[in-house]
C-alpha positions in Angstrom: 66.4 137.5 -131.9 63.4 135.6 -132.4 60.2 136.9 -133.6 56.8 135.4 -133.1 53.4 135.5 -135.2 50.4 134.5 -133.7 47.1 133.5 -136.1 43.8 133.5 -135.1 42.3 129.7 -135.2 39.3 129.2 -137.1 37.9 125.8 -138.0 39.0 125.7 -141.6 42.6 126.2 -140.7 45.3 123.2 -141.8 47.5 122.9 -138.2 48.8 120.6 -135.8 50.7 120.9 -132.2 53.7 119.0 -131.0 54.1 118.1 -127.6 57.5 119.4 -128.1 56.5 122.8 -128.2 57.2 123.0 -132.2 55.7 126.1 -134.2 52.1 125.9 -135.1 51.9 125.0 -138.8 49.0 127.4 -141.0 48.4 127.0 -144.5 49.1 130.1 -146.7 45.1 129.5 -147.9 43.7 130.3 -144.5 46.2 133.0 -143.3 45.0 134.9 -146.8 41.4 134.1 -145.6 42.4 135.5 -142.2 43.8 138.9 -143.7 40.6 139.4 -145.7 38.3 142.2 -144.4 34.6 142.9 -146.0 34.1 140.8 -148.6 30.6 142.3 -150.2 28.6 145.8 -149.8 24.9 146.2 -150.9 23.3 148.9 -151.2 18.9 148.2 -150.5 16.3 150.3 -151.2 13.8 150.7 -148.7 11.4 148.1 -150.3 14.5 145.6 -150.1 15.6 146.0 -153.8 19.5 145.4 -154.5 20.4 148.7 -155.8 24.3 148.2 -155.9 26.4 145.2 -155.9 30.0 145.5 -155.3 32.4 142.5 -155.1 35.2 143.7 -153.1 37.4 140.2 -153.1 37.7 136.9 -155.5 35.5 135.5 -152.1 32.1 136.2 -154.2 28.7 136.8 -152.1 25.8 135.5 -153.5 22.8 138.0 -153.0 20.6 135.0 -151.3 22.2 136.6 -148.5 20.3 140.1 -149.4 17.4 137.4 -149.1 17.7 136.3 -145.9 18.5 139.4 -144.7 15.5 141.6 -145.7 13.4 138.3 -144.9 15.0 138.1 -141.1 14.0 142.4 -140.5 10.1 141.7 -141.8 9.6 139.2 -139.6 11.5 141.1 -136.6 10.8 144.4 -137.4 12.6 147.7 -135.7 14.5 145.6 -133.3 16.3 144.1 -135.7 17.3 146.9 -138.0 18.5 148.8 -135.2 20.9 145.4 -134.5 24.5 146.8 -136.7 26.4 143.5 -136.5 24.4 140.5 -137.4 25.7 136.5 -137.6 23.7 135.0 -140.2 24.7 131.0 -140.7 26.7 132.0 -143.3 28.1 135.6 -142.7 28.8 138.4 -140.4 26.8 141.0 -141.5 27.4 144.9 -140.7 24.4 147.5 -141.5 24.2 150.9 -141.4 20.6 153.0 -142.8 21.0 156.3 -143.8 17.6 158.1 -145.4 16.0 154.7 -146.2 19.3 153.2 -147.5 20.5 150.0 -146.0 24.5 149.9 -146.4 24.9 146.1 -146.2 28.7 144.7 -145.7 29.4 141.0 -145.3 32.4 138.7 -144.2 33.2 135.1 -143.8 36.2 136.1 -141.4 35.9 137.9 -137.4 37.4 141.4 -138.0 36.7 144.4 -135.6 33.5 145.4 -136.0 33.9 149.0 -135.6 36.0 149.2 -139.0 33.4 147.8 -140.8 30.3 150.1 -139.4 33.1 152.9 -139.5 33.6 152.4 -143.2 30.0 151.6 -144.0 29.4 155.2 -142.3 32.2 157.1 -144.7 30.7 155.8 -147.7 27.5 156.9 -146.7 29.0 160.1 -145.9 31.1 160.4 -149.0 27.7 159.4 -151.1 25.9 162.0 -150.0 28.6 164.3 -150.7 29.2 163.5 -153.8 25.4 163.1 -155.2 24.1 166.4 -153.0 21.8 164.3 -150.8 20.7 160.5 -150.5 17.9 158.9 -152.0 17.6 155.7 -154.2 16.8 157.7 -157.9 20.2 159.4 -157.1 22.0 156.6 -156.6 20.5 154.9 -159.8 21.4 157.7 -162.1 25.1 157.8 -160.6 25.8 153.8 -160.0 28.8 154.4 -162.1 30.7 157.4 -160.1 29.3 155.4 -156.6 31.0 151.9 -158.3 34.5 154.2 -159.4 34.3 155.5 -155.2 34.1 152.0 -154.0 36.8 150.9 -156.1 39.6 153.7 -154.4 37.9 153.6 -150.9 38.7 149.9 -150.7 41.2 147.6 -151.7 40.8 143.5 -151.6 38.5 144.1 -148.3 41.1 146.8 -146.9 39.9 150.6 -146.4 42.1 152.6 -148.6 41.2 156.0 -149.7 38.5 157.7 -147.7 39.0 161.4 -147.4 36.5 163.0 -149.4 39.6 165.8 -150.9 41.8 163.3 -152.2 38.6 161.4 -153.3 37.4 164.2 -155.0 40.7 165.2 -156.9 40.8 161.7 -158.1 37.1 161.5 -159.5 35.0 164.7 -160.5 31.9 165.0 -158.9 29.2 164.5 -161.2 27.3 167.6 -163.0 25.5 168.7 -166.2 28.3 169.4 -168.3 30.7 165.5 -167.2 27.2 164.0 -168.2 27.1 165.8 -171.4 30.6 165.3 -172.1 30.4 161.2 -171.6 26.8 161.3 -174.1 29.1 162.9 -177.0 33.0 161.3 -176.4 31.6 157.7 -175.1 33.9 157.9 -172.2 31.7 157.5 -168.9 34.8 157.3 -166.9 35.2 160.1 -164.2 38.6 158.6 -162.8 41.3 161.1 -163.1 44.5 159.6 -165.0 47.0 160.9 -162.4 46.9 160.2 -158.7 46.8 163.3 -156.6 50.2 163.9 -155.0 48.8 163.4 -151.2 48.8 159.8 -152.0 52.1 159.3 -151.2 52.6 162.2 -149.1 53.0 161.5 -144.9 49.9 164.1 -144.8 47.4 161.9 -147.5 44.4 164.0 -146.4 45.8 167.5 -148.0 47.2 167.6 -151.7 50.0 169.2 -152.2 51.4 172.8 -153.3 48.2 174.7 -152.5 48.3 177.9 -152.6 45.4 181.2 -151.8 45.5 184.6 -152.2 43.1 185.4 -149.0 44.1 182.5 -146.1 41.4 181.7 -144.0 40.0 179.1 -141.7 36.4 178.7 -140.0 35.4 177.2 -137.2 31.9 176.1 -136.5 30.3 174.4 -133.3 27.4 172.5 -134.4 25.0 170.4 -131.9 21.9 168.7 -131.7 20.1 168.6 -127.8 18.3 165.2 -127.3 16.0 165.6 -124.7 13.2 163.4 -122.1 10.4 165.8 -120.5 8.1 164.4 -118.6 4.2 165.7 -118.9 4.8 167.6 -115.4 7.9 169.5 -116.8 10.6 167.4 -115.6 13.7 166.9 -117.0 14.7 162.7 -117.1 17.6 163.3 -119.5 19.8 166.1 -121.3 22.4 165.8 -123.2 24.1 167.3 -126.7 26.0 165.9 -129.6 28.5 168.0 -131.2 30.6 168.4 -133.9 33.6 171.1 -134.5 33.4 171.5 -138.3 36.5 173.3 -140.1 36.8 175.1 -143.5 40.2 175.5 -144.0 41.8 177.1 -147.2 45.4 177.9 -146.1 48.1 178.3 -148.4 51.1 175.6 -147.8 51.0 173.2 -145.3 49.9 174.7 -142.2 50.2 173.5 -138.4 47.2 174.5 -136.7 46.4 174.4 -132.9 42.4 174.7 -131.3 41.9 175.0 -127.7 39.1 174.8 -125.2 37.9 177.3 -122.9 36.3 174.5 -120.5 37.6 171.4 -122.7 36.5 169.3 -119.3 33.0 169.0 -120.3 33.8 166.7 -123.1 32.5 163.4 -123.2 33.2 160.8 -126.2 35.9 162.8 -128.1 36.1 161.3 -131.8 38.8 162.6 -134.2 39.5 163.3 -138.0 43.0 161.5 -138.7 44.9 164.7 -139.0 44.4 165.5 -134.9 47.6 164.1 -133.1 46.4 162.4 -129.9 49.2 163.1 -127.4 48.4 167.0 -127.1 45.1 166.5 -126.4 46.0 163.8 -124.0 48.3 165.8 -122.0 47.1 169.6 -122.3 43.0 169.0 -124.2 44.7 170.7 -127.3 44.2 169.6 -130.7 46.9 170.1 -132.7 46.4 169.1 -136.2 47.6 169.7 -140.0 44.0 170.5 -142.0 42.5 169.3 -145.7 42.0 171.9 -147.8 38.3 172.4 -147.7 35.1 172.0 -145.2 35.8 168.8 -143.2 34.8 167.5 -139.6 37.7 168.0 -137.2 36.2 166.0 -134.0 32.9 165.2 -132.5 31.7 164.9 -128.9 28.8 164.4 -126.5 27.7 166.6 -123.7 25.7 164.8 -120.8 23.8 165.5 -117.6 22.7 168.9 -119.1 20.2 170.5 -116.5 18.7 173.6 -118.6 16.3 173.5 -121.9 15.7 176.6 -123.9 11.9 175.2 -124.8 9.0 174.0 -122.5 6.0 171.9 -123.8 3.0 171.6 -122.0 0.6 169.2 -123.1 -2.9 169.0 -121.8 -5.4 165.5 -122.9 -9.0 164.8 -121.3 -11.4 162.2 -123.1 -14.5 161.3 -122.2 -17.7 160.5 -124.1 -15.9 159.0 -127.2 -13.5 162.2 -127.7 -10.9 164.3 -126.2 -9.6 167.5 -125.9 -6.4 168.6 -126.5 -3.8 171.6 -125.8 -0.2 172.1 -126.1 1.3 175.2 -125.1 5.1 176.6 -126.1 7.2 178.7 -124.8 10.8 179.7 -122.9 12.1 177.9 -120.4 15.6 179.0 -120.1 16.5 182.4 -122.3 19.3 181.5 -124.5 20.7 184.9 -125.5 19.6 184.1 -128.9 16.6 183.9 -131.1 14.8 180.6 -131.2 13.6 180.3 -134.5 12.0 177.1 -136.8 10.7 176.3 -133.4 8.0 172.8 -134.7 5.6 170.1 -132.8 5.1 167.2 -134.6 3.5 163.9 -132.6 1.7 160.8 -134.3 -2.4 160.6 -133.6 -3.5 157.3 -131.6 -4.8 154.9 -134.4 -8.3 155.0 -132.8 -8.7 158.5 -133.7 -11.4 158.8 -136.9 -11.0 162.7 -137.1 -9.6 165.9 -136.0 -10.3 169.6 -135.6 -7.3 171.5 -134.5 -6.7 175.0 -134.6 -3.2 177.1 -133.1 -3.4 181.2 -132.5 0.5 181.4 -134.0 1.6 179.5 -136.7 0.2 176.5 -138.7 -1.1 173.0 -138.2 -1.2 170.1 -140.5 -2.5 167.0 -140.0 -0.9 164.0 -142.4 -2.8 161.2 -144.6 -0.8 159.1 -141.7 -2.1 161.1 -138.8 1.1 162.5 -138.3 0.1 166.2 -136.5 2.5 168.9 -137.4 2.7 172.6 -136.0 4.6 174.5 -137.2 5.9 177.9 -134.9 9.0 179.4 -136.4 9.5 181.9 -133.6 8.0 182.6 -130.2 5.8 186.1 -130.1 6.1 188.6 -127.5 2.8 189.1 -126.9 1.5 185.7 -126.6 2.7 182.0 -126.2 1.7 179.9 -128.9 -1.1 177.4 -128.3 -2.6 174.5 -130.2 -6.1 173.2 -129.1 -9.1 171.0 -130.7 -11.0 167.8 -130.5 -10.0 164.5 -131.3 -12.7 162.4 -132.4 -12.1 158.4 -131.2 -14.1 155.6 -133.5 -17.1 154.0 -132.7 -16.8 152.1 -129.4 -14.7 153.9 -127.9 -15.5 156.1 -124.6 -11.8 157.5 -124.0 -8.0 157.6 -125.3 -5.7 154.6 -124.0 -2.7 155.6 -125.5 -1.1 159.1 -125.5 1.0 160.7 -128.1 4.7 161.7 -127.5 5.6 165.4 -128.7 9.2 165.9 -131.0 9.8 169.4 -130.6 12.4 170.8 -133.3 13.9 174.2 -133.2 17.2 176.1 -134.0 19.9 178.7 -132.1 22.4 180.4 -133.9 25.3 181.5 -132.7 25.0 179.6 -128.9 26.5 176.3 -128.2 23.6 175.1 -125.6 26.2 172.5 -123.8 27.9 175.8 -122.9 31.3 174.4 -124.5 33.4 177.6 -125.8 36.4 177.9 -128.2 39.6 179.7 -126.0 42.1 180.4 -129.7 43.0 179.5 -133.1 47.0 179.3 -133.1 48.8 179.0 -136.5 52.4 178.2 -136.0 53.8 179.9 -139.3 51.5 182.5 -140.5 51.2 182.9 -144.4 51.2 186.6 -145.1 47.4 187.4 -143.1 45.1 184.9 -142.3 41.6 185.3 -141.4 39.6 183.3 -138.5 36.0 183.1 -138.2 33.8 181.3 -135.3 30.1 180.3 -135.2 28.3 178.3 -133.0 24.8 176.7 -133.8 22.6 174.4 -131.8 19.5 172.4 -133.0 16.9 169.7 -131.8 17.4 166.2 -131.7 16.1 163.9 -130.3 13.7 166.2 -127.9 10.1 164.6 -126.3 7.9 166.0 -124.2 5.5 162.5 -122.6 2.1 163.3 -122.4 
């Protein structure tokens, strides 16, 4: 039986074709340059500073590519930073921004593109884990443990390791007394000496021989509702981003199946690795063996939604060289639930010189950048909460040109606005009792109100 391998061409690439139909000849140099993934990540400040280098193949990146880079999104500006695969004339270049990060990967080589923002995501994900938020003083004071990271998550360009259990059992998070210990031994390694016995395990994201007094697993539907309103009150677009987020600590190795009471509103299903795709194909279950710990077991989208729990009604006039403004708040659609941490926040026109706002419920502050904040908390009974004042426009000026667009932030526990609801939590062999818990909480994303 013959087999036959097929190699990408690229340019580089030593071969020549017989009119006799003879096997395409490759040198071993460019099928090794073929097989090679990422090459490089950086990690940039938000002023464009290389924070972290980390050479992930013998291919070495020179950072004139950080260069040309950072000099290519000052002179495009948001456009291009919102671009996450970018062909410089010397690299592809993948970029993900996460709390004024830039994760910057680079390859000489076409690979899937989705691997490489996927990746670029974990560690970003895994980072912030690890170091309890994001920000570049963290990541200066921990390059070390966010060099060790890189080193197991990848390997010669391939991802390796990126489940932040087994990651964590391999190197200790940092803390007080690891930074105390490394001062006073020398040793400012945090790599554990032994791998963790999931590495070679057909489950790699749960360690072995775990065992809990008290079983118990939590469920917990998380979304965020991105929203288009109109000045009139209409709705242009609705829809929610979920994710189902587990905290599993289950003695053994359990075989855990979650099911849907209306799985069919489900739009853009994305798994953790443990969730076996043909149940969910066939029946919308997801059948899946846990980590130990919190991790996120899928995420989704919800679209076309045609109810808000929040209307915003804002009101501008101008005329002799200021305006007057009011924004009103209140329920549109009763959730069940309390509404609570309920904010405004829009950006004042650049012509404005000066403002004097006042709101009858909660509190309004108004930024060195002209950012407007109001803040509401909850909704009163008695009364809807209103913001009014004047807006005073510079010299010259008789009337606003350009209106400000109102983000509207505000929180629901326990309801899952895209009206998706768990059915059951099945375990197939139950150790001793286990306890089950389900939550459900819905923010604000992405929610404007045009004026």
């Amino acid at each position: 039986q013959t087999k036959l391998l097929l190699f990408p061409l690229s340019s580089s690439c030593s071969a020549s074709f017989h009119s006799s139909g003879q096997t395409q000849i490759v040198s071993e140099q460019a099928i090794q340059r073929e097989e090679t993934m990422l090459q490089c990540i950086f990690l940039l400040s938000d002023s464009g500073e290389v924070m972290l280098e980390k050479q992930l193949t013998g291919n070495r990146v020179d950072r004139s590519i950080c260069v040309w880079f950072w000099d290519q999104l000052l002179s495009h500006g948001d456009s291009f930073k919102q671009q996450p695969v970018i062909a410089s004339p010397t690299h592809y270049l993948f970029q993900v921004v996460r709390e004024g990060i830039t994760f910057l990967a680079c390859t000489q080589v076409e690979m899937p593109p989705l691997m490489a923002i996927e990746f670029l995501c974990r560690v970003a994900d895994v980072l912030s884990d690890y170091l309890e938020g994001l920000n570049e003083d963290v990541i200066k004071d921990n390059f070390i443990i966010v060099y060790e990271l890189l080193d197991e998550m990848m390997d010669n360009g391939h991802p390796l390791t990126t489940e932040p259990n087994i990651l964590r059992e391999m190197i200790a998070p940092p803390n007080i007394v690891s930074k105390m210990l490394s001062v006073v031994t020398g040793n400012s390694s945090n790599v554990s000496e032994t791998l963790p016995g999931a590495t070679s395990s057909c489950v790699p994201w749960r360690t072995t021989d775990i065992k809990y007094a008290n079983n118990e697993v939590y469920v917990d539907l998380v979304e965020e509702m991105d929203a288009i309103i109109t000045r009139d009150g209409i709705l242009v677009k609705c829809e929610v981003f979920g994710e189902v987020q587990v905290n599993s600590h289950i003695t053994g190795v359990p075989d855990l199946a979650l099911s849907f009471v209306n799985p069919s509103v489900l739009d853009d299903v994305r798994f953790h690795p443990c969730v076996r795709y043909r149940p969910w194909e066939s029946y919308q279950i997801l059948s899946f063996v846990p980590p130990d710990g919190q991790f996120k077991l899928m995420s989704y989208r919800v679209r076309k939604l045609k109810s808000i729990p929040l209307y915003v009604k804002p009101q501008i006039t101008s005329d002799g060289g200021s305006s007057r403004i009011s924004v009103m708040v209140g329920i549109r659609n009763d959730p069940g639930k309390a509404i609570d941490s309920i904010s405004v926040q829009f950006q004042l026109p650049s012509c404005v010189s000066s403002t004097d706002l006042t709101a009858n419920h909660g509190v309004v502050n108004v930024l060195s950048n002209k950012t407007c904040i109001w803040s509401i908390d909850r909704i009163p009974k008695d009364r809807a909460p209103l913001l009014s004042g004047t807006l005073l426009l510079e010299n010259g000026l008789d009337r606003l040109h350009v209106f400000p667009t109102f983000q509207v932030g505000f929180r629901v526990q326990g309801v899952a606005l895209s009206g998706l609801q768990i059915d059951k939590l099945e375990l197939k062999v139950i150790p001793n009792r286990l306890y089950k818990g389900f939550r459900a909480l819905t923010r604000g994303g992405q929610y404007e109100v045009r004026s």
